[in-house]
C-alpha positions in Angstrom: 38.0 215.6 -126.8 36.0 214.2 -123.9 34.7 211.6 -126.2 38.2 210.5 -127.7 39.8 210.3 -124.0 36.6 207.7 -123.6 37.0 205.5 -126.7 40.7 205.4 -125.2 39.9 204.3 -121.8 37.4 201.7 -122.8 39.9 200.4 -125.3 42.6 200.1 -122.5 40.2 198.3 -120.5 39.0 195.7 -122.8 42.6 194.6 -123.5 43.8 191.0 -122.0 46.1 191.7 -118.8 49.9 191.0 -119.3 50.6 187.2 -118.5 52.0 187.3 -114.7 54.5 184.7 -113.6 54.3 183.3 -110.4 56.6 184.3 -107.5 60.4 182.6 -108.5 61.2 182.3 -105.1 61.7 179.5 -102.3 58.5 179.7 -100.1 58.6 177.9 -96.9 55.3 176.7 -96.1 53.9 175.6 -92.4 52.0 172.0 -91.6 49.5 172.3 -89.2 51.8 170.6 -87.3 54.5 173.3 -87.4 57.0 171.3 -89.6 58.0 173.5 -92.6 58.1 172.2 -96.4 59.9 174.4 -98.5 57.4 174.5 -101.9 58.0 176.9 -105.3 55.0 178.4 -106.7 54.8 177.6 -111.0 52.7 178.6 -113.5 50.9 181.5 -114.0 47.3 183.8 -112.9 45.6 181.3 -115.4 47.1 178.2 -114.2 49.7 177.6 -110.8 50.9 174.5 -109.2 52.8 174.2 -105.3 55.7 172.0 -105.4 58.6 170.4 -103.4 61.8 172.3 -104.2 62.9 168.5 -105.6 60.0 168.6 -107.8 57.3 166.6 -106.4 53.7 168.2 -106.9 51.9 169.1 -103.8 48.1 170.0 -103.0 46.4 171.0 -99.7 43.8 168.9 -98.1 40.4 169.3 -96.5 42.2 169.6 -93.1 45.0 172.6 -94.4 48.0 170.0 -94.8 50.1 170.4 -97.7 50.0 166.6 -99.2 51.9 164.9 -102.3 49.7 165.4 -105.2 48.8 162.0 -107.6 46.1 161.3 -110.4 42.4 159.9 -109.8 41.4 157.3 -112.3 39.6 160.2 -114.2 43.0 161.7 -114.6 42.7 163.9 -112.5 45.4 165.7 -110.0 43.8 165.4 -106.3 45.6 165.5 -102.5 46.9 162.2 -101.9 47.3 160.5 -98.6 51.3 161.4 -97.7 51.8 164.6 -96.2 54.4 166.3 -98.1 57.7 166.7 -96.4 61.5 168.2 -97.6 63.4 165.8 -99.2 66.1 164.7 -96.7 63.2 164.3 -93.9 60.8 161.4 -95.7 60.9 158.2 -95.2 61.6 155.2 -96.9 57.7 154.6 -97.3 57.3 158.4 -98.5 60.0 157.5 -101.3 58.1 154.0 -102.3 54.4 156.5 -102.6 55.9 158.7 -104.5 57.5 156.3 -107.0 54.5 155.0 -107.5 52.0 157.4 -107.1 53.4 161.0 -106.9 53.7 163.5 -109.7 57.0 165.2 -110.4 57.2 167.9 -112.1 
């Protein structure tokens, strides 16, 4: 018996862990700064992504700010250089970086 209740809890254990989606929610994230940005969490405990609520992709910096998110010339998704900011607060420059270099999602 005690053997059997073993095999069973080994065989439990060795079994992949249910996909977990991330939190649907609005999360309203601070700026060093104190401005908020109000992000939604995607993906997954493999793979997860911040973004704007409008869709841009976000990434934090070296120095804790939440910035837009763009491709390196490997292809890679890095911070880039605009802080991120809610929609009806960026500016007219914000808009053109984006355009050219932001992610959406």
């Amino acid at each position: 018996m005690a053997t059997m209740i073993v095999a069973m809890t080994m065989g439990m254990s060795a079994q992949q862990p249910a996909r977990v989606p991330a939190y649907p929610g609005m999360i309203e994230r601070e700026q060093p700064n104190g401005d908020k940005v109000q992000t939604y969490l995607r993906g997954d405990e493999h793979k997860h992504w911040l973004m704007t609520v409008d869709g841009w992709q976000l990434r934090e910096n070296k120095k804790g700010w939440l910035v837009y998110a763009k491709k390196n010339c490997k292809g890679e998704v890095v911070p880039g250089c605009r802080k991120a900011k809610n929609e009806n607060q960026r500016s007219k420059c914000d808009k053109r970086w984006l355009d050219k270099h932001g992610i959406k999602l």
